[in-house]
C-alpha positions in Angstrom: -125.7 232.3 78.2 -124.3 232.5 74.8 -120.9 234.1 74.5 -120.6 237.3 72.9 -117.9 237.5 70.1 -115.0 239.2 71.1 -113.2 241.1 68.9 -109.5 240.7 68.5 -107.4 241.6 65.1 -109.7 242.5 62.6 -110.3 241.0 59.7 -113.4 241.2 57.1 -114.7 237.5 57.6 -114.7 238.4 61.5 -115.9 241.4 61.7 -119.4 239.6 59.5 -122.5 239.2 61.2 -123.7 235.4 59.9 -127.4 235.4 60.2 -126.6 231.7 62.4 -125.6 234.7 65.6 -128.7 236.1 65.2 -131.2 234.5 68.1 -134.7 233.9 67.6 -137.3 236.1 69.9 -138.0 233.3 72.8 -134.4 232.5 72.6 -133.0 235.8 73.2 -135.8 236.7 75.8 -134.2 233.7 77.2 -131.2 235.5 77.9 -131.7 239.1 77.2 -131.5 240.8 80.5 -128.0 238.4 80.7 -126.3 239.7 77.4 -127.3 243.1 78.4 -125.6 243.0 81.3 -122.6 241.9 79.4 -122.7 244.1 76.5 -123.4 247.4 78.8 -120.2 246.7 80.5 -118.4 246.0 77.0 -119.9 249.9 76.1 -118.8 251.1 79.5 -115.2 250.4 78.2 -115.3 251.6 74.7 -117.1 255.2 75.4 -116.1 258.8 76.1 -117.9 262.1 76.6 -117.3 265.1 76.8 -119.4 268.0 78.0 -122.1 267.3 75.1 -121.3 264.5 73.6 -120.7 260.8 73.8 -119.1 258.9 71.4 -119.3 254.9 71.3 -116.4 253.0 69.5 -118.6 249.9 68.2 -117.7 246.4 67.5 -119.7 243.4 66.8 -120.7 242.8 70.0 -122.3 246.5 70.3 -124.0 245.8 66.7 -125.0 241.9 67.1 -126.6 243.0 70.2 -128.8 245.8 68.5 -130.1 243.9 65.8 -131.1 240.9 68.8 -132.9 243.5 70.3 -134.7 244.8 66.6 -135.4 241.5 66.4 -136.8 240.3 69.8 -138.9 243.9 70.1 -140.5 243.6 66.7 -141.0 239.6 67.4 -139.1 239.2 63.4 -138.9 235.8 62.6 -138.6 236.0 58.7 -135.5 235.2 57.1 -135.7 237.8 54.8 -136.3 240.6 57.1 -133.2 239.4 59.6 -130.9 239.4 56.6 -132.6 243.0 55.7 -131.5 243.6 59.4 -128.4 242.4 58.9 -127.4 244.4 55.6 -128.5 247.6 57.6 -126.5 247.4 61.1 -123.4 245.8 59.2 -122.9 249.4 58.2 -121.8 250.4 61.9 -119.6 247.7 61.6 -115.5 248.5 62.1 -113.4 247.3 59.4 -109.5 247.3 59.0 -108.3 250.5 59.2 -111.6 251.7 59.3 -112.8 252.9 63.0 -117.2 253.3 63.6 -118.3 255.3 66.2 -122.0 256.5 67.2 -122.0 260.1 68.5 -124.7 260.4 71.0 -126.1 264.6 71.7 -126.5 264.1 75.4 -129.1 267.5 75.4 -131.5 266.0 77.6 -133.8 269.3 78.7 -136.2 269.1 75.3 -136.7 272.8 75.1 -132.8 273.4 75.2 -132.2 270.8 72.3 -134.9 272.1 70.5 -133.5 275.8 70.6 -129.6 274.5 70.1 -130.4 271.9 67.2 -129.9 274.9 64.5 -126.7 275.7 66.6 -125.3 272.1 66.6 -125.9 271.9 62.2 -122.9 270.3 61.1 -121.4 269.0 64.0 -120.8 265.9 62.3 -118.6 266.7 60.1 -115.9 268.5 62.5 -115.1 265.7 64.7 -111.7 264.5 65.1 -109.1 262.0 66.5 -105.9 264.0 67.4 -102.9 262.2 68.4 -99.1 263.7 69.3 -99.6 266.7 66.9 -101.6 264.3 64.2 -105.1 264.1 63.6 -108.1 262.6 61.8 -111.4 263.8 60.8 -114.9 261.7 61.0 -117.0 260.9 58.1 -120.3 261.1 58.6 -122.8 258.7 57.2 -123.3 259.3 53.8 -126.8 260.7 53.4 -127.6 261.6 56.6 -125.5 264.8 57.3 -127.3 267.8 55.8 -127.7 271.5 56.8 -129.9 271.2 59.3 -129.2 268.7 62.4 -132.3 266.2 62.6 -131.5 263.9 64.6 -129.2 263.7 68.0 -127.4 260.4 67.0 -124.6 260.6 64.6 -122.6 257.8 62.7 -118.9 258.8 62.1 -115.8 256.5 60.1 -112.3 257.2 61.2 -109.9 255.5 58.5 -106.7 255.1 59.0 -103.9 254.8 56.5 -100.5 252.5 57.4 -98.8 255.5 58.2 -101.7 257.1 60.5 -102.1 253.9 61.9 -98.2 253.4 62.9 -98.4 256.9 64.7 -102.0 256.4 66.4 -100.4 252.9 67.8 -96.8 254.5 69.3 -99.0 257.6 70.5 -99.1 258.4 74.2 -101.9 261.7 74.2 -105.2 261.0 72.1 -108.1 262.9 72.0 -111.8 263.1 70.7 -111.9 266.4 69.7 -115.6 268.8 68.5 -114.6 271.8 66.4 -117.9 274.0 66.3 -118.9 277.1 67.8 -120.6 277.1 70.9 -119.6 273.1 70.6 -115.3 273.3 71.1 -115.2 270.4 73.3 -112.4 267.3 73.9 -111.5 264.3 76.1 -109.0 262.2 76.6 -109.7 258.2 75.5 -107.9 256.3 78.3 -104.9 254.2 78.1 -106.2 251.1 78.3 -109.5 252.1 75.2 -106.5 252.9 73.2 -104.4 249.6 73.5 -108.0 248.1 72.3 -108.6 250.3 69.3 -104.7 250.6 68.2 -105.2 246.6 68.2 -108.5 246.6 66.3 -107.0 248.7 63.7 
């Protein structure tokens, strides 16, 4: 099986996707069910929920593994279109200082999502990472948050300044935190998902 990139200190030529990582369709069906395994248990590790929501920290394992799967399921084999692939899922991407998490609406009764969606309109933009008193809000994607919720996956950005970074690192409480009415919800991210993201920072 092809090992999965791991990632360690960031850095922007490591955090790339090179279209040479990107396996053909027979190739990855080859070893799909194998890398799955792996990077579910990578996901396991870096996600959280709270009542209504889970959030997944991605890294390029999470991301190299969803454009293999574009890529297998639509049987692409054009350059062109990978690198098209490429430039698109590199926007989930962490960077230094830079944080990129998919916020999942777990709403799974169809007629209760469809009656809370107006309820759950800006979510996206009141999301926060609190830390010993400080705290940091996500940025949506640009483009996609408007005034009325359309879709139950959100992309958020947490950047960090040297000085937030310093106090997110010697922190010993952090939490994922919703603001929104009807939607005031938290969780703690473990010990041991913080000593990875203070690291990746």
């Amino acid at each position: 099986m092809r090992t999965l990139w791991q990632n360690s200190s960031p850095s922007d030529e490591n955090l790339k996707i090179d279209p040479a990582e990107i396996l053909s369709p027979t190739a990855y069906a080859k070893e799909r069910d194998a890398i799955n395994r792996s990077v579910i248990g990578i996901e396991r590790e870096r996600r959280i929920s709270t009542r209504t929501f889970t959030f997944l920290f991605e890294n390029k394992d999470t991301v190299l593994n969803q454009i293999n799967e574009m890529v297998y399921l639509e049987k692409i084999e054009d350059a062109g279109e990978i690198g098209y692939l490429i430039d698109v899922y590199s926007g989930l991407l962490p960077s230094p200082g830079v944080l990129s998490v998919s916020m999942f609406i777990e709403i799974t009764n169809p007629d209760r999502l469809l009656s809370e969606m107006p309820n759950l309109a800006g979510i996206e933009k009141n999301v926060y990472i609190v830390f010993d008193g400080n705290e940091l809000r996500g940025e949506p994607e640009e483009g996609r948050s408007t005034e009325t919720l359309e879709s139950t996956l959100q992309y958020l950005k947490f950047r960090f300044t040297t000085e937030m970074k310093g106090k997110f690192a010697a922190a010993s409480n952090v939490f994922f935190e919703t603001r929104h009415k009807g939607y005031s919800e938290s969780a703690r991210i473990p010990a041991g998902l913080h000593d990875v993201l203070k690291k990746e920072i």
